[in-house]
C-alpha positions as CSV (number, residue, x, y, z in Angstrom):
1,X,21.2,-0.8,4.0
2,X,24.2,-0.5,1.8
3,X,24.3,-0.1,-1.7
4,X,25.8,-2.9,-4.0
5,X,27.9,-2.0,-6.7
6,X,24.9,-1.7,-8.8
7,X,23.5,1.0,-7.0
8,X,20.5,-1.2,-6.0
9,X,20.4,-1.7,-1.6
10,X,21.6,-4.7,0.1
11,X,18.9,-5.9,1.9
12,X,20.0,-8.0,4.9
13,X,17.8,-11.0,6.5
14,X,17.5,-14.4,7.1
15,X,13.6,-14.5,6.3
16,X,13.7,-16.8,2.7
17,X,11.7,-15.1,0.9
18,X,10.0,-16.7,-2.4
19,X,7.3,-14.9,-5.4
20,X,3.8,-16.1,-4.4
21,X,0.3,-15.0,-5.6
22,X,-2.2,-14.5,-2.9
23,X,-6.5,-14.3,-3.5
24,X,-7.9,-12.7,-0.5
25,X,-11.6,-13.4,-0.4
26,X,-14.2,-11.3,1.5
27,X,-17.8,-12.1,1.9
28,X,-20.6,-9.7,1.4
29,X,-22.8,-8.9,3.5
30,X,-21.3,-11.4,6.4
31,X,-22.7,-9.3,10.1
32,X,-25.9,-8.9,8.1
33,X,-26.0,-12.9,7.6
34,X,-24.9,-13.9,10.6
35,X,-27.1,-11.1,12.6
36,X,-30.2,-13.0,10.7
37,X,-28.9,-17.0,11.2
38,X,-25.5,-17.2,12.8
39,X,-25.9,-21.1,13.3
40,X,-27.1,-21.2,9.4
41,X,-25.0,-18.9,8.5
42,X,-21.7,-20.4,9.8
43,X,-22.8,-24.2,8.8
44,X,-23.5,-22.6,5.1
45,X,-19.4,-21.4,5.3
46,X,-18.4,-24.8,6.2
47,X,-20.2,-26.6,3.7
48,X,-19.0,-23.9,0.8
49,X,-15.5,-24.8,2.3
50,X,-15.9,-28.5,2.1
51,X,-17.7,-28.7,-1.5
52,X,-16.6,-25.8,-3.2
53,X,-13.3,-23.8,-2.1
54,X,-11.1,-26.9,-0.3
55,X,-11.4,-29.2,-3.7
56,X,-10.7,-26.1,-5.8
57,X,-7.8,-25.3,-3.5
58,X,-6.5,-28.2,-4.1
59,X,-6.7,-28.4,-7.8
60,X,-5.0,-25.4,-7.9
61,X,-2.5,-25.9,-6.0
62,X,-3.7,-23.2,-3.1
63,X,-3.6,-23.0,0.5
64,X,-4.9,-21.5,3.0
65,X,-2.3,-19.0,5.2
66,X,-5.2,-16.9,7.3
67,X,-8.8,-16.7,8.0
68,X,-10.8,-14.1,10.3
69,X,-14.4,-14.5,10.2
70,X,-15.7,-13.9,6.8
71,X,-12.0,-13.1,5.1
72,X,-10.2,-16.0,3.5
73,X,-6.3,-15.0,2.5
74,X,-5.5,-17.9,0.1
75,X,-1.7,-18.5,-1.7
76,X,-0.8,-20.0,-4.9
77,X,2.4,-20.7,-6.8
78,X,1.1,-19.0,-9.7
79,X,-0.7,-16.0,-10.3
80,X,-2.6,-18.1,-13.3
81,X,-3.6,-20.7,-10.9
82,X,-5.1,-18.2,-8.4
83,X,-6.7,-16.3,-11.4
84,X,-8.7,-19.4,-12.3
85,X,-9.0,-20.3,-8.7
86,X,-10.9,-17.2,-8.2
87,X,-12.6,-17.6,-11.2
88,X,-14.4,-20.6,-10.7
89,X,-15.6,-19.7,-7.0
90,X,-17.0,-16.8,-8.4
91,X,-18.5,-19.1,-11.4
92,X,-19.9,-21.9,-8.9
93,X,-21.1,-19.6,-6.3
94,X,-24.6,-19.2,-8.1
95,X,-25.1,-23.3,-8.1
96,X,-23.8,-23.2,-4.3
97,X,-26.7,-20.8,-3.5
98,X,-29.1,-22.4,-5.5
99,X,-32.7,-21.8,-3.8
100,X,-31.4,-19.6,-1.3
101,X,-33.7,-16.3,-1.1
102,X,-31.5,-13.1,-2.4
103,X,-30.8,-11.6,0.9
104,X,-29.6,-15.1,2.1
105,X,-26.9,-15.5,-0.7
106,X,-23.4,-16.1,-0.4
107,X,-21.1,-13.9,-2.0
108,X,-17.5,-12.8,-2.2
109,X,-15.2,-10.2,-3.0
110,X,-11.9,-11.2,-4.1
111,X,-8.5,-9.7,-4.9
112,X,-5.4,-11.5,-6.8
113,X,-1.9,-10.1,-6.1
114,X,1.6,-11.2,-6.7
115,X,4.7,-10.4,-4.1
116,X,7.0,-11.6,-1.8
117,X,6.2,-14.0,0.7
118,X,8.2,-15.2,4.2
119,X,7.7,-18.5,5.6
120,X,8.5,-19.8,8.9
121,X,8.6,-23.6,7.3
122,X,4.5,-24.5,8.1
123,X,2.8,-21.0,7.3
124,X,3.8,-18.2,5.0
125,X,2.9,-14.7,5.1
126,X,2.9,-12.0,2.8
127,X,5.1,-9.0,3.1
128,X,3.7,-6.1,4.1
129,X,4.5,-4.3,1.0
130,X,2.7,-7.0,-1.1
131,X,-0.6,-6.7,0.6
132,X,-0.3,-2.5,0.6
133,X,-0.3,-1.7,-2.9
134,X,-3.6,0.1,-2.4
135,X,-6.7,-1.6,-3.0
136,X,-10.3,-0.2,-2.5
137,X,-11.5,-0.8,0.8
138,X,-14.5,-1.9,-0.3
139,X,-13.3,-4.6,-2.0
140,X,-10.9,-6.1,0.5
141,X,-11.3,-4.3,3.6
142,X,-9.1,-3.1,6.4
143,X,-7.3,-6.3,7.0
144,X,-5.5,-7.1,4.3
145,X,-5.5,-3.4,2.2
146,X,-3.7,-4.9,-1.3
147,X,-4.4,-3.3,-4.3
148,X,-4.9,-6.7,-6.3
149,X,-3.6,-7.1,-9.9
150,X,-7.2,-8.3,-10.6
151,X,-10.7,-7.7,-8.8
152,X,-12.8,-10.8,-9.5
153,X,-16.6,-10.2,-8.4
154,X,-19.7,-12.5,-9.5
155,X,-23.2,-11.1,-10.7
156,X,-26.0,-11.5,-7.4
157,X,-29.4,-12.0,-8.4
Protein backbone atom coordinates (compact mmCIF):
# COMPACT_ATOMS: atom_id res chain seq x y z
CA UNK A 1 0.00 0.00 0.00
CA UNK A 2 1.08 3.53 -0.61
CA UNK A 3 0.18 6.48 1.15
CA UNK A 4 -1.94 9.27 -0.59
CA UNK A 5 -1.10 12.68 -0.04
CA UNK A 6 -3.29 12.60 2.94
CA UNK A 7 -1.38 10.25 4.74
CA UNK A 8 -4.21 7.82 4.68
CA UNK A 9 -3.09 4.22 2.42
CA UNK A 10 -4.12 3.60 -1.03
CA UNK A 11 -5.89 0.58 -0.96
CA UNK A 12 -5.73 -1.23 -4.40
CA UNK A 13 -8.66 -3.71 -5.70
CA UNK A 14 -11.18 -4.20 -8.09
CA UNK A 15 -13.62 -5.87 -5.40
CA UNK A 16 -16.62 -2.78 -5.31
CA UNK A 17 -17.14 -2.58 -2.19
CA UNK A 18 -20.47 -0.78 -0.65
CA UNK A 19 -21.60 0.01 3.54
CA UNK A 20 -24.04 -2.78 4.41
CA UNK A 21 -25.59 -3.86 7.78
CA UNK A 22 -25.61 -7.49 8.43
CA UNK A 23 -27.98 -9.52 11.38
CA UNK A 24 -26.44 -12.85 11.95
CA UNK A 25 -28.91 -15.02 13.67
CA UNK A 26 -28.13 -18.13 15.80
CA UNK A 27 -30.55 -20.55 17.23
CA UNK A 28 -30.38 -21.77 20.74
CA UNK A 29 -30.23 -24.83 21.61
CA UNK A 30 -30.31 -26.24 17.76
CA UNK A 31 -28.13 -30.15 18.31
CA UNK A 32 -30.28 -30.32 21.37
CA UNK A 33 -33.57 -29.87 19.10
CA UNK A 34 -32.60 -31.70 16.46
CA UNK A 35 -31.00 -34.64 18.73
CA UNK A 36 -34.73 -34.86 20.16
CA UNK A 37 -36.88 -34.37 16.54
CA UNK A 38 -34.65 -33.66 13.63
CA UNK A 39 -37.64 -34.22 11.16
CA UNK A 40 -39.80 -31.74 13.57
CA UNK A 41 -37.23 -29.85 14.15
CA UNK A 42 -36.10 -28.98 10.63
CA UNK A 43 -39.91 -28.71 9.22
CA UNK A 44 -40.45 -26.08 12.36
CA UNK A 45 -37.24 -23.95 10.61
CA UNK A 46 -38.90 -24.03 7.38
CA UNK A 47 -42.17 -22.94 8.48
CA UNK A 48 -40.50 -20.01 10.80
CA UNK A 49 -38.72 -19.14 7.32
CA UNK A 50 -41.89 -19.11 5.30
CA UNK A 51 -44.29 -17.20 7.93
CA UNK A 52 -42.13 -15.24 9.91
CA UNK A 53 -38.37 -14.28 8.68
CA UNK A 54 -38.89 -14.42 4.52
CA UNK A 55 -41.94 -11.79 4.74
CA UNK A 56 -40.03 -9.71 7.24
CA UNK A 57 -36.98 -9.96 4.99
CA UNK A 58 -38.74 -8.61 2.59
CA UNK A 59 -40.36 -5.75 4.28
CA UNK A 60 -37.15 -4.71 5.28
CA UNK A 61 -35.52 -4.81 2.50
CA UNK A 62 -33.03 -7.96 3.69
CA UNK A 63 -31.58 -10.83 2.14
CA UNK A 64 -30.25 -13.69 2.78
CA UNK A 65 -26.08 -14.02 1.84
CA UNK A 66 -25.36 -17.54 4.02
CA UNK A 67 -26.92 -20.16 5.96
CA UNK A 68 -25.20 -23.21 7.90
CA UNK A 69 -27.49 -25.27 9.82
CA UNK A 70 -28.96 -23.28 12.59
CA UNK A 71 -26.95 -19.77 11.59
CA UNK A 72 -28.70 -17.31 9.33
CA UNK A 73 -26.20 -14.31 8.12
CA UNK A 74 -28.87 -11.73 6.77
CA UNK A 75 -27.89 -8.05 4.94
CA UNK A 76 -29.72 -4.89 4.91
CA UNK A 77 -29.21 -1.47 3.36
CA UNK A 78 -29.64 0.12 6.50
CA UNK A 79 -28.58 -0.50 9.83
CA UNK A 80 -32.23 0.88 11.01
CA UNK A 81 -33.92 -1.60 8.75
CA UNK A 82 -31.94 -4.60 10.19
CA UNK A 83 -32.45 -3.10 13.76
CA UNK A 84 -36.17 -3.45 13.38
CA UNK A 85 -35.81 -6.54 11.39
CA UNK A 86 -34.25 -8.15 14.29
CA UNK A 87 -36.54 -6.66 16.43
CA UNK A 88 -39.64 -8.04 15.41
CA UNK A 89 -38.34 -11.76 15.00
CA UNK A 90 -37.33 -11.51 18.39
CA UNK A 91 -41.00 -9.86 19.13
CA UNK A 92 -43.01 -12.63 16.99
CA UNK A 93 -40.93 -15.49 18.06
CA UNK A 94 -43.24 -16.09 21.27
CA UNK A 95 -46.60 -16.28 18.90
CA UNK A 96 -44.41 -18.63 16.41
CA UNK A 97 -43.87 -21.02 19.42
CA UNK A 98 -47.14 -20.73 20.78
CA UNK A 99 -48.02 -24.16 22.53
CA UNK A 100 -44.73 -25.54 22.08
CA UNK A 101 -43.45 -27.14 25.47
CA UNK A 102 -40.27 -24.86 26.85
CA UNK A 103 -37.57 -27.23 25.97
CA UNK A 104 -39.17 -27.45 22.32
CA UNK A 105 -38.98 -23.56 21.73
CA UNK A 106 -37.43 -21.74 19.09
CA UNK A 107 -35.07 -19.21 19.85
CA UNK A 108 -32.42 -16.99 18.45
CA UNK A 109 -29.40 -15.05 19.10
CA UNK A 110 -28.79 -12.22 16.92
CA UNK A 111 -26.08 -9.63 16.28
CA UNK A 112 -26.47 -6.29 14.09
CA UNK A 113 -23.27 -4.84 12.57
CA UNK A 114 -22.38 -2.30 9.95
CA UNK A 115 -19.14 -2.63 7.48
CA UNK A 116 -17.91 -3.16 4.18
CA UNK A 117 -19.35 -5.57 1.97
CA UNK A 118 -17.87 -7.24 -1.59
CA UNK A 119 -20.10 -8.55 -4.07
CA UNK A 120 -19.48 -10.82 -6.91
CA UNK A 121 -22.90 -9.33 -8.72
CA UNK A 122 -25.50 -12.34 -7.18
CA UNK A 123 -24.09 -12.74 -3.49
CA UNK A 124 -22.28 -10.39 -1.29
CA UNK A 125 -20.08 -11.03 1.51
CA UNK A 126 -18.83 -9.23 4.32
CA UNK A 127 -15.27 -8.31 4.79
CA UNK A 128 -13.47 -10.03 7.03
CA UNK A 129 -12.80 -7.06 9.23
CA UNK A 130 -16.61 -6.36 9.50
CA UNK A 131 -17.54 -9.68 10.93
CA UNK A 132 -14.21 -9.58 13.50
CA UNK A 133 -14.83 -6.70 15.58
CA UNK A 134 -15.10 -9.14 18.57
CA UNK A 135 -18.32 -10.39 19.56
CA UNK A 136 -19.07 -12.92 22.47
CA UNK A 137 -18.95 -16.25 21.29
CA UNK A 138 -21.77 -17.05 22.90
CA UNK A 139 -23.80 -14.92 21.21
CA UNK A 140 -22.76 -15.53 17.60
CA UNK A 141 -20.48 -18.38 17.61
CA UNK A 142 -17.37 -19.40 15.83
CA UNK A 143 -18.58 -18.70 12.35
CA UNK A 144 -19.17 -15.47 11.92
CA UNK A 145 -17.11 -13.90 15.26
CA UNK A 146 -18.53 -9.92 14.84
CA UNK A 147 -18.80 -7.97 17.65
CA UNK A 148 -22.36 -6.55 16.67
CA UNK A 149 -23.24 -2.83 17.29
CA UNK A 150 -26.39 -4.27 18.89
CA UNK A 151 -27.13 -7.80 20.65
CA UNK A 152 -30.87 -8.37 20.20
CA UNK A 153 -32.17 -11.52 22.40
CA UNK A 154 -35.98 -12.34 23.27
CA UNK A 155 -37.23 -13.35 26.89
CA UNK A 156 -37.91 -17.66 26.85
CA UNK A 157 -40.44 -18.81 29.01
Amino acid sequence: MQSASGGLPVIRGTEPRRLAAFVHADMVGYSRLIGQDDVGTYARLARLRHVLIDPALERYGGKIDNTAGDALLMEFSSVLSAVRFAVEIQTRMAEFDDGEPPDRRIRFRMGVNAGDAISDGETSTATASTLRRGCKKSVLRAAYAFRPLFAITCKTG
